[in-house]
DRENKELUM-307688 format. One record per residue (C-alpha): residue in one letter; x, y, z. Coordinates in Angstrom, 3 decimals, padded with zeros to 6 digits. Layout:
<recs>
roba	x	y	z
A	X	Y	Z
...
</recs>
This chain:
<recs>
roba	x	y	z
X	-022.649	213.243	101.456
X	-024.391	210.284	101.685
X	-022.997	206.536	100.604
X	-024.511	204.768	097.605
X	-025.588	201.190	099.282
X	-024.607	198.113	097.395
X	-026.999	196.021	096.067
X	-028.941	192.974	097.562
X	-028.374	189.730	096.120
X	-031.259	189.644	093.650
X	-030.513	193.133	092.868
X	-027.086	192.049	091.384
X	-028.296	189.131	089.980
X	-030.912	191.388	087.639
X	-027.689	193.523	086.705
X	-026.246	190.351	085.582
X	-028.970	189.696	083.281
X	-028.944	192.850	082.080
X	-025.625	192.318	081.139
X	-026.056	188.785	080.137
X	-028.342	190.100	077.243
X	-026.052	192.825	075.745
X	-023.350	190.092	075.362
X	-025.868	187.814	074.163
X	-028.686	188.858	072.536
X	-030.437	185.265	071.730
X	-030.997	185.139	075.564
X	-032.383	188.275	074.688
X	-034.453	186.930	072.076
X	-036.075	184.224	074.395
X	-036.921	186.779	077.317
X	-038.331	188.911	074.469
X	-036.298	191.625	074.728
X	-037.343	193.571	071.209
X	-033.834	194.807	071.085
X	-032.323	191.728	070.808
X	-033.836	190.979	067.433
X	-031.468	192.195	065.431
X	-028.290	190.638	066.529
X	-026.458	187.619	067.128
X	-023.854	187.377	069.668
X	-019.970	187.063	069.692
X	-019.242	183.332	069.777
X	-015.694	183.356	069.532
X	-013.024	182.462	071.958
X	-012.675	186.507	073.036
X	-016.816	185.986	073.278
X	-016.840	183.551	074.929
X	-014.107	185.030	077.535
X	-016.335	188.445	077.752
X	-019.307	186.192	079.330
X	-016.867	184.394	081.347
X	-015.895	187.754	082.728
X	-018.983	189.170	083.825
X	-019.654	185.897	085.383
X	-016.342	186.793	087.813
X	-017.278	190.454	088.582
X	-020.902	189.256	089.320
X	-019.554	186.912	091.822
X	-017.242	189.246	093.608
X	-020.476	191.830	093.438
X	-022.184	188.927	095.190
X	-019.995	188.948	097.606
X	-020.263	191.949	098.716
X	-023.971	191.643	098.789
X	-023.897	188.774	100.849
X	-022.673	190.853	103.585
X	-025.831	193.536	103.603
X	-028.527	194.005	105.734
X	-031.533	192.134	104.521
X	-029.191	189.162	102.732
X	-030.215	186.181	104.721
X	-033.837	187.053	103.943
X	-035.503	183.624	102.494
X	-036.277	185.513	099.275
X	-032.391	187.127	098.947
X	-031.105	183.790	100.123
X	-032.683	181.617	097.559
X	-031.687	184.028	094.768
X	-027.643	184.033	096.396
X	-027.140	180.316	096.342
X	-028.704	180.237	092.881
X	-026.193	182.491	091.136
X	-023.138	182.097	093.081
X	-023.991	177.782	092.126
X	-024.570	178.500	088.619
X	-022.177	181.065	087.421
X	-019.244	178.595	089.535
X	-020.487	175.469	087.497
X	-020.581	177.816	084.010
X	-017.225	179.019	085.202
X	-015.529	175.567	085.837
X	-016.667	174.831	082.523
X	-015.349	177.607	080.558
X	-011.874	177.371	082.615
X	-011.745	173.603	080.962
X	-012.111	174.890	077.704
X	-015.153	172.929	077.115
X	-016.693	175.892	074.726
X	-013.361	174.899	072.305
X	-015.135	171.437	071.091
X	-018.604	172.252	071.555
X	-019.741	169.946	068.681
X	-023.014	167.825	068.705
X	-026.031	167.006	067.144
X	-027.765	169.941	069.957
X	-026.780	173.146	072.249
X	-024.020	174.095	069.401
X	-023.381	178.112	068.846
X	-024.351	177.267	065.442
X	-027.706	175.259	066.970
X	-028.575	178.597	068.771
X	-027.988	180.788	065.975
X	-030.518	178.734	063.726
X	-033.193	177.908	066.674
X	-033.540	181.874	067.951
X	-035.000	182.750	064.727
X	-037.778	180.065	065.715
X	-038.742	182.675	068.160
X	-037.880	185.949	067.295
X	-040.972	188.147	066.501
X	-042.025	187.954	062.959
X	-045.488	189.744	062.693
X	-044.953	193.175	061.317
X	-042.630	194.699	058.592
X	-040.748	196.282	061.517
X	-039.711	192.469	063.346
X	-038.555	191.560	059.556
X	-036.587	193.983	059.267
X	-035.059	192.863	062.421
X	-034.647	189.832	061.195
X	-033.377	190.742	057.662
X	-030.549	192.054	060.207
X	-030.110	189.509	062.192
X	-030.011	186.788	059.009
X	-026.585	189.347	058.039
X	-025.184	188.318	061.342
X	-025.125	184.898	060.665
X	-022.050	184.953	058.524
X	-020.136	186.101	061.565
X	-021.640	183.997	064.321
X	-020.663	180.822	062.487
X	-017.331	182.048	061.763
X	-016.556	183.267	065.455
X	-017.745	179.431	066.199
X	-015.357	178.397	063.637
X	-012.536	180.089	065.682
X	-013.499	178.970	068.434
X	-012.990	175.099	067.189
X	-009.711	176.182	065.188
X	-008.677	177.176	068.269
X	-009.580	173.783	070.369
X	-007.782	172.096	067.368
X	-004.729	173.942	068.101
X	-004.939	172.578	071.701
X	-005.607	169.200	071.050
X	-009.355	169.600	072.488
X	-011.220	167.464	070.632
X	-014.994	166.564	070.012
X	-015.705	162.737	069.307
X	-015.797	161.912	066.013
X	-019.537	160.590	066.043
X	-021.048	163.588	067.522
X	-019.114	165.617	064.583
X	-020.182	163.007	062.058
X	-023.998	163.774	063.014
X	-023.665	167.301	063.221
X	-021.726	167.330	059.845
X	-024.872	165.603	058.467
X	-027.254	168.514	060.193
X	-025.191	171.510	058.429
X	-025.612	169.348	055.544
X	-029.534	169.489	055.744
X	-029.309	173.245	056.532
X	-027.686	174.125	053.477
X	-029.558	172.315	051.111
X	-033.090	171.151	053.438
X	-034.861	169.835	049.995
X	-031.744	169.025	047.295
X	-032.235	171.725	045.612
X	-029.764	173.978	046.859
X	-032.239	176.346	048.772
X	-031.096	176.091	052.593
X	-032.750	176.554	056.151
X	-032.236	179.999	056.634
X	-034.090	180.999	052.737
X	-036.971	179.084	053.399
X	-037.592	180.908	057.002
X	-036.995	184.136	055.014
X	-039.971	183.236	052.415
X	-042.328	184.205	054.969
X	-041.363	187.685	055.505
X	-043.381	190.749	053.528
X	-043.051	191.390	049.960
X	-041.787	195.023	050.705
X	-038.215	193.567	052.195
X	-038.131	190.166	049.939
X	-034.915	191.672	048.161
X	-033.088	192.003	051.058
X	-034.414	189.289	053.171
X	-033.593	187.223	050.058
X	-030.322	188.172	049.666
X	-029.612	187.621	054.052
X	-030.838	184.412	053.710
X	-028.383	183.100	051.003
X	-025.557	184.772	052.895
X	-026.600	182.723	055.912
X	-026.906	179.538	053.908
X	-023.099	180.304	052.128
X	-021.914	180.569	055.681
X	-023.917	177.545	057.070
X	-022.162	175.461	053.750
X	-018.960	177.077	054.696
X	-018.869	175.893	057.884
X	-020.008	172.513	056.975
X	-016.958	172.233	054.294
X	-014.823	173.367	057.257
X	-015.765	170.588	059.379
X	-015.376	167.981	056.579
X	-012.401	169.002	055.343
X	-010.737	169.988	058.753
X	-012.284	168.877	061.601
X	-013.370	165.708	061.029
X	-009.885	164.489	060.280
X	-008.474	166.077	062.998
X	-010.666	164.136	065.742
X	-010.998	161.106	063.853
X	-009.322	158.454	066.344
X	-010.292	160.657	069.598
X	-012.941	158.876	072.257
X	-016.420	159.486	071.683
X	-016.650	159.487	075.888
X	-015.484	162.406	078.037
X	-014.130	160.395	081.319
X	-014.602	160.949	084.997
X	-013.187	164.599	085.561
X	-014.965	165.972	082.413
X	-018.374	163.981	083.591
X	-018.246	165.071	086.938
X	-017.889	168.933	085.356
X	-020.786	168.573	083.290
X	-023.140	166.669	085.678
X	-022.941	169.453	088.629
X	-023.285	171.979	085.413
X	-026.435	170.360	084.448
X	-027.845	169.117	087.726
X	-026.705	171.890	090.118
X	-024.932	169.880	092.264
X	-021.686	167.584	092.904
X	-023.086	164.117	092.398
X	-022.214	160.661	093.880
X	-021.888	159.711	090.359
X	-021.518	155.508	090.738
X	-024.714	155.955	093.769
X	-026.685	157.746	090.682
X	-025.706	154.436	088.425
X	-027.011	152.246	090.743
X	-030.440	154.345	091.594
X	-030.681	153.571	087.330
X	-030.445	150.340	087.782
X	-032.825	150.221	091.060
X	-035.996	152.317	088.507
X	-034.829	149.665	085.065
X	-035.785	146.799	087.376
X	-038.464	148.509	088.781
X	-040.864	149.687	085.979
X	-039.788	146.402	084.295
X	-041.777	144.452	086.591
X	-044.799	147.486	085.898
X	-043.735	147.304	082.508
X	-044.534	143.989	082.043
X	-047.391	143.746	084.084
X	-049.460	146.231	081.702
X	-048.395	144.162	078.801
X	-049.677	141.455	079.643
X	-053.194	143.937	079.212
X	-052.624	144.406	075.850
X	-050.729	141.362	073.782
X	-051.211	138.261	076.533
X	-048.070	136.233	076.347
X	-046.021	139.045	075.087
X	-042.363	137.916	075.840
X	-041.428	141.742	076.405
X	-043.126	144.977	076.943
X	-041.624	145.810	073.610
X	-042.971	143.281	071.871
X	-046.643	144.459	072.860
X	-045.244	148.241	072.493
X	-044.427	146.859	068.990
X	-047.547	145.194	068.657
X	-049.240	148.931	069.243
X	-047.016	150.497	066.142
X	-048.837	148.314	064.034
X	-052.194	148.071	065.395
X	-052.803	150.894	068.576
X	-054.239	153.859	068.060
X	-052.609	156.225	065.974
X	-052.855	160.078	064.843
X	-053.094	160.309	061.043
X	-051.585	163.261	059.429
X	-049.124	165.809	060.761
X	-051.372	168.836	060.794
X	-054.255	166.829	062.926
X	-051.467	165.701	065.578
X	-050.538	169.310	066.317
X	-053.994	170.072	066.526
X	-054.785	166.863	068.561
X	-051.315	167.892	070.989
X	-053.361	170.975	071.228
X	-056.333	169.452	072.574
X	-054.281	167.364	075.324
X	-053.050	170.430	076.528
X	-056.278	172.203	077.138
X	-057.528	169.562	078.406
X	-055.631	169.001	081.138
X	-055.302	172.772	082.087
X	-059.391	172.543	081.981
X	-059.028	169.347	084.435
X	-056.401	170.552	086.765
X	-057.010	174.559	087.141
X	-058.681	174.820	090.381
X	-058.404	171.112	091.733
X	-054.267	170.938	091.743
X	-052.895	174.024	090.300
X	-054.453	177.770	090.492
X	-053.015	179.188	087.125
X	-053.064	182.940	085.506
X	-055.060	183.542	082.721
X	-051.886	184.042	080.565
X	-050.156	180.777	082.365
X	-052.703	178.950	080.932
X	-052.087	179.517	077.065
X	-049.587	177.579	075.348
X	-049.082	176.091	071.743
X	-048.026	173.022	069.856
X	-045.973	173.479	067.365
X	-044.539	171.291	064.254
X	-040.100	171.153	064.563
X	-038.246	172.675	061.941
X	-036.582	170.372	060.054
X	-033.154	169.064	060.848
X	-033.762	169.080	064.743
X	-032.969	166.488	066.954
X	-035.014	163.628	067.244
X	-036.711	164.133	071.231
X	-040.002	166.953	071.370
X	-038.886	170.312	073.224
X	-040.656	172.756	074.821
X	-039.812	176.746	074.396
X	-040.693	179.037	077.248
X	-043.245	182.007	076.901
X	-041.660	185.625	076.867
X	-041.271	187.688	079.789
X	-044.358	189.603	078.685
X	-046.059	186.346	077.813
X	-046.497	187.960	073.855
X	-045.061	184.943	073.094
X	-046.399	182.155	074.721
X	-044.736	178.870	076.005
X	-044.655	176.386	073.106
X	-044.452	172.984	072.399
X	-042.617	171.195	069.235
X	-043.158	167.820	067.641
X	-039.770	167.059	065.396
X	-041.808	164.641	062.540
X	-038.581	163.096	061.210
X	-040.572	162.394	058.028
X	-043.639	160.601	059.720
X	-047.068	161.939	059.115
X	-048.447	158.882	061.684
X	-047.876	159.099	065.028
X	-048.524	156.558	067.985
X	-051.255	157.745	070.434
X	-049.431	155.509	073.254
X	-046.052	157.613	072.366
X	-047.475	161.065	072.994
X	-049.808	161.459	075.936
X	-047.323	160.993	078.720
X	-044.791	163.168	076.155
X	-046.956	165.509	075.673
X	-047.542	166.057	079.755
X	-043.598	166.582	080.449
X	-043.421	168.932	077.656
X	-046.630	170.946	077.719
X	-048.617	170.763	081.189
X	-048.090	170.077	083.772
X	-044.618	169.988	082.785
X	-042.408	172.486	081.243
X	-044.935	174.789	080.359
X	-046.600	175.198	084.114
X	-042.951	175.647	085.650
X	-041.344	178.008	083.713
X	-044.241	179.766	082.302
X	-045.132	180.059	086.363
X	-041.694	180.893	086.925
X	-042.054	184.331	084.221
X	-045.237	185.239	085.720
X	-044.031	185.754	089.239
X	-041.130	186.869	088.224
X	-041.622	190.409	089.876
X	-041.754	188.733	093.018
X	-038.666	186.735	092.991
X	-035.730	188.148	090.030
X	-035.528	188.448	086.492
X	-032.391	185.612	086.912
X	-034.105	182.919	089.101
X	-037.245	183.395	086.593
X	-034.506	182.923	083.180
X	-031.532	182.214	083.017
X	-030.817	180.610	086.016
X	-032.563	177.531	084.962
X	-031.200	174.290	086.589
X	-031.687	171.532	083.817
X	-032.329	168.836	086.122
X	-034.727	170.744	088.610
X	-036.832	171.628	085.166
X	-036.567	167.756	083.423
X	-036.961	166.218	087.057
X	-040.470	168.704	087.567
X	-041.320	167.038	083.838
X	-041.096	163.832	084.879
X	-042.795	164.374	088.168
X	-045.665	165.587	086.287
X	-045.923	162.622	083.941
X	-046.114	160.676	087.354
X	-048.285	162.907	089.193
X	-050.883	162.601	086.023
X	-050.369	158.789	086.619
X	-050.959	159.242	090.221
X	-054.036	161.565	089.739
X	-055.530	158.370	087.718
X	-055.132	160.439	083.564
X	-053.199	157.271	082.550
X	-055.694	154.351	083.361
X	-055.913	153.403	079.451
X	-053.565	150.416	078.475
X	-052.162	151.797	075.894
X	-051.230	155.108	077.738
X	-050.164	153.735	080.409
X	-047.538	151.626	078.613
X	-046.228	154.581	076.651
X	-046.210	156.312	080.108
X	-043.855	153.501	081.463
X	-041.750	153.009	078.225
X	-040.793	157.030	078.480
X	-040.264	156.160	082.471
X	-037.443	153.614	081.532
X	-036.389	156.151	078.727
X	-035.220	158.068	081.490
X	-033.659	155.298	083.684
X	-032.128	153.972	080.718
X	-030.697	157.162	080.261
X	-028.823	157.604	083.829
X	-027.587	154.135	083.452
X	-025.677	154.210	079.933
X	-024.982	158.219	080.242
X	-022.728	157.678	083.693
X	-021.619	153.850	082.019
X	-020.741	154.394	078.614
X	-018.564	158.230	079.726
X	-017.170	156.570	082.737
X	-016.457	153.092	081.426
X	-018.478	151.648	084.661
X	-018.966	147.329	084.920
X	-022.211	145.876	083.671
X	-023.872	144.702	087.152
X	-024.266	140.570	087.921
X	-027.957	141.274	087.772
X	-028.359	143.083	084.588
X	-030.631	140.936	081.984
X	-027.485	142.493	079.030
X	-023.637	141.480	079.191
X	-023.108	141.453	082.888
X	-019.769	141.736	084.154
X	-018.117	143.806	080.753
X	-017.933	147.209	080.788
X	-019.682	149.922	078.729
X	-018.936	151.252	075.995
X	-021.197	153.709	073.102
X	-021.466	150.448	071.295
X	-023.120	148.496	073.620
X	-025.187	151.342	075.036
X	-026.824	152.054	071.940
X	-027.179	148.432	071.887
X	-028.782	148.353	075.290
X	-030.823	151.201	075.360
X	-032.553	149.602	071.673
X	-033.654	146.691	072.973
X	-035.091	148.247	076.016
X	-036.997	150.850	074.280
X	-039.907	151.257	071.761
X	-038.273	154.127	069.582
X	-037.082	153.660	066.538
X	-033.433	153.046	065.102
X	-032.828	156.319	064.084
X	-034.403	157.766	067.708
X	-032.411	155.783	069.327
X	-029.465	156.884	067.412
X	-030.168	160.504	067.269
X	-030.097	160.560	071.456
X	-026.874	158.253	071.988
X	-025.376	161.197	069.957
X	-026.466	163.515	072.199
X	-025.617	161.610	075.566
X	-022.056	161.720	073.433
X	-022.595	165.583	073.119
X	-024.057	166.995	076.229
X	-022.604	164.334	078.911
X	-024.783	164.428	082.513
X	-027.597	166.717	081.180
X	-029.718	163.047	080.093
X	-029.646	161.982	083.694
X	-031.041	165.197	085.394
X	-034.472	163.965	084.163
X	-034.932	160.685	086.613
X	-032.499	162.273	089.472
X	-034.734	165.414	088.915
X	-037.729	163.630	089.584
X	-036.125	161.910	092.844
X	-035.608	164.875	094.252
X	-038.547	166.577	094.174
X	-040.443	163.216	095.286
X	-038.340	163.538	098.297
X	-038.562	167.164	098.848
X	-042.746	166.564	098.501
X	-042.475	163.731	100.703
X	-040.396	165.791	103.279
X	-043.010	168.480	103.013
X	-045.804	165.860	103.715
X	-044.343	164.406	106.867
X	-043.921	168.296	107.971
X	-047.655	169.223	107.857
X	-049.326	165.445	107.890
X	-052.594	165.772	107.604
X	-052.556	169.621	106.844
X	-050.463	168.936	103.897
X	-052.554	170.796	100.497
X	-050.664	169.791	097.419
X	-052.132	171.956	095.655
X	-050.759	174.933	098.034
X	-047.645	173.122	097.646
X	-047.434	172.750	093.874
X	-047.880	176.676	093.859
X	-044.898	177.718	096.249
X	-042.820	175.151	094.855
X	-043.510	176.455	091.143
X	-042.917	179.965	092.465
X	-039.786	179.573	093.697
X	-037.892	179.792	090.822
X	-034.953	177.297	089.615
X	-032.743	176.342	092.009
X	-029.493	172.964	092.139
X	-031.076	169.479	093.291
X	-029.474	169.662	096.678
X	-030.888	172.969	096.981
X	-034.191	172.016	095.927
X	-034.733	169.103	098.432
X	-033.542	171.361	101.051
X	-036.215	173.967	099.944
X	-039.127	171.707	098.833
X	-038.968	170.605	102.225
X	-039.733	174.320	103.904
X	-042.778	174.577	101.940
</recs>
């Protein structure tokens, strides 16, 4: 009788995400999984326990794969030190009880249960009435969120009271998105067929009771309750959330002072290109300012999707065959308009695993129907291509070759934000962001980023203001003085600028994967240069290094520099 083998590393990590999905079918939803469609999943504590779970056999099934024939393969080992990183970081987290007071203004249970109908298919009467289903579920996802908070409350795990504040305001907008009383959910719902309109009608005011219920909830009960706890998190909470989100234990006060190292840095550049465009200017913000008024602007929200449209096929025309060599289906991708009540900052959505959805972009409007050319170019790059879209739409497409996890789930924040920002640089490198304007934009998102390590790892960690800092050197941070800070050094607006100190507040060490991101794979390329010298091809390297799949910052240097 012969013995049943145990699996290879990537063989258990597949298993995983074939588990992953039956607990949680919006996962599902975004690998477009048509079963999914239907469902939401089981966000209450005992839910959020079950995933926790799996997460401990699959490590102990790692284990054991580890020890096979075959394991220390480069393919098997990249996979290995993936999942046993990521489901230890998701772990640490869920042992701290962090999913208790998961309140924000983004990355909410009741955030994801809104957002996956975004992408769930909707073009036959068959996907409606998937969704009519799914809309019935939503009564019992935001309650099993609800418990989950009740519970927290009971253990004296708070949020802070402005991230609950903002995201009181968002269920708000949900419930009620024009004043009439018609919610989120029953305006998605009017686009379905005429054949299910009863139904999907009478889903979609369920969904919007529960959405109002849950915003009374929070009024009435949880926003008293935290009112008086810190808005900040603290050292041992930051330190769990930064190797969550960036894949790696960090030398958080060296990462503080690399953010101060890039704010000096493209201040100098900053001001340099200013001086193009307003003479004189006593800051780069004042020009920046100067281009609100009179730069070159998009009229009309309509024309800028269409016009974000245009960018992107432009550069895949430009760069297809000189730097990248893309699929035919890696090289579709759409801009999109936000629903409304989103978070201030554009996002990007990945493509299906099938690609029958593709990889999209989305512009939150916040009202405006004129938008800043200088604001979306270098945006618009991180976002669509060569940034999120060419990485994780390249990451789907070979997914055969590497495993359904590394392609998905696994997803490293800071390895994705940090290729994002590499590409705005690389198009700045390649000589796409010559124009003035641009090019200012370009920097001003640049010190968005170093802005972002530098109150993120102040403001949680309560760090001194250095000597040579230009803003109250020698105090220490606080949210105040950060939102303060990151204003005056920035050309979004007030209610931008408020919208993201909220969620620095709400998702602490994710903000600074974007610049540390970008350092490390500007070291692993520059590691993989001095390797090959002259032979070096970036182009050759782009491709393995996009085909890899996600992978911790450490990690990534390490590999980046193989290549």
């Amino acid at each position: 009788m012969s013995e049943t083998k145990s699996p290879l590393p990537r063989e258990v990590a597949d298993a995983f995400v074939d588990e992953l999905i039956a607990l949680d079918p919006v996962t599902g939803t975004y690998l477009g999984v048509k079963e999914s469609s239907s469902r939401l999943p089981d966000t209450s504590p005992a839910g959020q326990e079950a995933l926790a779970e799996l997460a401990r056999r699959t490590l102990a099934r790692l284990d054991e794969a580890e020890r096979r024939p075959g394991a220390d393969s480069d393919i098997e080992r990249r996979c290995a030190r993936l999942l046993r990183e990521r489901l230890t970081a998701e772990l640490a987290v869920h042992e701290a009880d962090e999913g208790l007071r998961a309140v924000g203004n983004m990355s909410t249970a009741a955030h994801h249960v809104r957002e996956v109908f975004t992408v769930t298919p909707a073009d036959t009467d068959e996907d409606w009435a998937a969704i009519a289903e799914r809309l019935r579920a939503v009564p019992a996802a935001l309650a099993g969120y609800r418990e989950s908070l009740a519970l927290g409350l009971d253990r004296k795990l708070y949020a802070g009271p402005r991230p609950t504040a903002v995201f009181l305001e968002q269920l708000t907008e949900w419930a009620d998105t024009d004043g009439s009383g018609r919610g989120w959910f029953e305006d998605f719902a009017a686009a379905g067929p005429e054949a299910l309109r009863t139904g999907l009608d009478e889903a979609a005011r369920a969904a919007t009771a529960a959405v109002a219920e849950l915003r009374d909830w929070i009024r009435e009960v949880y926003a008293p309750a935290v009112e008086g706890a810190p808005d900040t998190v603290g050292r041992d909470r930051y330190a769990r959330w930064a190797r969550y989100y960036n894949g790696t234990d960090l030398d958080l006060d060296e990462a503080y002072a690399y953010g101060w190292s890039e704010f000096h840095r493209l201040l100098g550049e900053m001001r340099a290109e200013a001086e193009r465009i307003l003479p004189g200017a006593e800051t780069p913000w004042v020009a920046l300012a100067h281009l609100d008024e009179h730069g070159r602007h998009i009229e009309g929200v309509d024309e800028t999707r269409e016009w974000l449209q245009d960018l992107m096929d432009e550069a895949i025309e430009k760069l297809d065959g000189t730097h990248f060599e893309l699929a035919e289906r890696v090289r579709r991708v759409e801009s999109r308009i936000a629903p409304p009540g989103s978070a201030a900052a554009p996002y990007y959505t990945p493509p299906s695993e099938d690609f029958s959805r593709p990889g999209r972009t989305w512009l939150p409007t916040m009202g405006l129907t004129r938008f800043p050319v200088y604001d979306l170019v270098s945006t618009w790059y991180h976002e669509g291509v060569p940034g999120h879209h060419l990485q994780l739409a390249q990451w789907a497409h070979v997914a055969g070759s590497l495993s359904r996890y590394q392609a998905s789930v696994g997803l490293v924040s800071a390895n994705a934000e940090g290729w994002a920002l590499y590409a705005e640089r690389l198009m700045d490198e390649l000589g796409f962001l010559t124009d003035a304007e641009v090019r200012l934009g370009y920097l001003d998102a640049q010190m968005m980023r170093a802005l972002r390590v530098i109150v993120d790892i102040g403001m949680h960690l309560e760090l001194e203001i250095p000597a040579d800092s230009p803003f109250h050197p020698g105090e220490r941070w606080t949210p105040e003085l950060a939102e303060e800070f990151y204003g005056a050094h920035s050309s979004r607006p007030e209610d931008y600028v408020s919208s993201e100190m909220t969620r620095y507040l709400t998702i602490p060490g994710q903000a600074i994967g974007y610049k540390l991101g970008e350092r490390a794979w500007l070291l692993g390329r520059e590691k993989a240069r001095e390797r090959h010298g002259d032979a070096f091809d970036l182009k050759a390297w782009h491709m393995a290094a996009l085909s890899q799949g996600s992978l911790g910052l450490d990690d990534l240097v390490d590999e980046l520099s193989r290549l």
